[in-house]
C-alpha positions as CSV (number, residue, x, y, z in Angstrom):
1,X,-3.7,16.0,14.8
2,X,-6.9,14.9,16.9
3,X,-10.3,14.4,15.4
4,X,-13.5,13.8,17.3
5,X,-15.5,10.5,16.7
6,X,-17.8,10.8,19.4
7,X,-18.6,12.6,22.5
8,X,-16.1,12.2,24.8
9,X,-13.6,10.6,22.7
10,X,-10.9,11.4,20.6
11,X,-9.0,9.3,17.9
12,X,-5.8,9.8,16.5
13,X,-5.8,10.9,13.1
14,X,-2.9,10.2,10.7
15,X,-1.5,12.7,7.7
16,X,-2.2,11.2,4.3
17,X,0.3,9.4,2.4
18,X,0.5,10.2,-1.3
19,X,2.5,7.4,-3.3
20,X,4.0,8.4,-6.7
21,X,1.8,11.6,-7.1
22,X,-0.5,8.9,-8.2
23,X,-1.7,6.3,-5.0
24,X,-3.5,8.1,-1.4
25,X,-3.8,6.6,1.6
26,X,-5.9,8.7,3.4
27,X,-5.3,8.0,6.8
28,X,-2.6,5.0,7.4
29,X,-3.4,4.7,10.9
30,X,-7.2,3.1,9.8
31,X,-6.6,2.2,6.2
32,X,-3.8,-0.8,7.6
33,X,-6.0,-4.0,6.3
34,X,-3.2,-6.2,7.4
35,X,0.7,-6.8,8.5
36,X,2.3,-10.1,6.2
37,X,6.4,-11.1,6.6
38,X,7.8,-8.4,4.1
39,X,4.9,-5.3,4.0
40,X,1.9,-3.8,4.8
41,X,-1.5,-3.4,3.0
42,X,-3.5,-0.6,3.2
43,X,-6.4,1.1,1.4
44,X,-6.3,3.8,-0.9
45,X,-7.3,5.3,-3.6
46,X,-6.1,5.9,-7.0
47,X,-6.5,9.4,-8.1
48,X,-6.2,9.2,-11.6
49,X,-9.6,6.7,-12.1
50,X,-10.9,7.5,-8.0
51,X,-10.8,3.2,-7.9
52,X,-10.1,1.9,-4.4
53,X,-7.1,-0.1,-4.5
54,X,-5.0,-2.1,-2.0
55,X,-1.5,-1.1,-1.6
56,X,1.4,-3.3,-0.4
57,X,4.2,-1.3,1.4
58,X,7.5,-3.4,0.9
59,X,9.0,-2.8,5.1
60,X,12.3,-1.0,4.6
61,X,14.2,-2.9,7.4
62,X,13.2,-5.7,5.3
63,X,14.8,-4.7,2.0
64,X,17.7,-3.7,3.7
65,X,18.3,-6.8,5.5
66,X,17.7,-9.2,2.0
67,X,19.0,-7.2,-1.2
68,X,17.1,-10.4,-3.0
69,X,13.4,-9.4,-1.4
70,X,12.9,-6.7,-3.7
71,X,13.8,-9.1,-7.0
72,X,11.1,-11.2,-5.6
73,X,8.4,-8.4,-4.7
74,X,8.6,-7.4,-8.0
75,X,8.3,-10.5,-9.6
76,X,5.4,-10.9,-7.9
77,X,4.1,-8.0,-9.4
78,X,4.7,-9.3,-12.7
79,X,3.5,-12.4,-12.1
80,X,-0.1,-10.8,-11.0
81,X,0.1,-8.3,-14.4
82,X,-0.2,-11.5,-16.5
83,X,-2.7,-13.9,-14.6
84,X,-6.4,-13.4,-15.2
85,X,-8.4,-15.3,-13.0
86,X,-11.6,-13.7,-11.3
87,X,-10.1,-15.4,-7.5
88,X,-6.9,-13.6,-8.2
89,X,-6.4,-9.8,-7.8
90,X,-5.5,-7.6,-10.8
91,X,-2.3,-5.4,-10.2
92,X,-2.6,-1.7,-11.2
93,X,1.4,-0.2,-11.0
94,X,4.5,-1.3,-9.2
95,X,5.8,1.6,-7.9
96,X,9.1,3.1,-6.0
97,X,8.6,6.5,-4.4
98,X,11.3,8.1,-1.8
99,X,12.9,4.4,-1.8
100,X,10.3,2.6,-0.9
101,X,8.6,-0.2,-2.9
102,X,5.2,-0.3,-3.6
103,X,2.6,-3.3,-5.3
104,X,-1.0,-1.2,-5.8
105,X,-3.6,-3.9,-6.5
């Protein structure tokens, strides 16, 4: 699908992702804030509250070359559920949907 951004132009536009029947990204293409070792962040939404959230996407080339990467992602998970500092981000939910691991912060 194509959407118009200005005269002239054309941009790709990407189908929304929806994680867990609970987490959108609306359009994964523009919502990508960054690319790190193991995952992806994006923005999205979460439509039970409407909050913007940042989700981590754990790669899946990743998990299936290091069965101990998804021990750790999860940990990490945990380990932000309990911390409460204002310089460190609250997690929301640690999700898996269609095999793939997700952190939503």
């Amino acid at each position: 699908m194509f959407m118009r951004n200005a005269p002239g132009g054309c941009r790709h536009m990407s189908s929304p992702w929806v994680i867990a029947n609970r987490f959108q990204i609306s359009d994964p293409g523009r919502d990508l804030l960054a690319r790190g070792g193991i995952g992806d962040v994006y923005r999205g939404t979460d439509l039970q509250t409407g909050q913007l959230v940042a989700i981590k996407a754990l790669q899946p080339h990743i998990v299936a070359s290091d069965a101990d990467v998804v021990a750790r992602f999860m940990r990490e998970g945990q380990t932000l559920r309990v911390l409460d500092h204002p310089n460190i981000v609250k997690i929301v939910d640690a999700v898996r949907d269609e095999g793939r691991h997700y952190l939503a912060m």
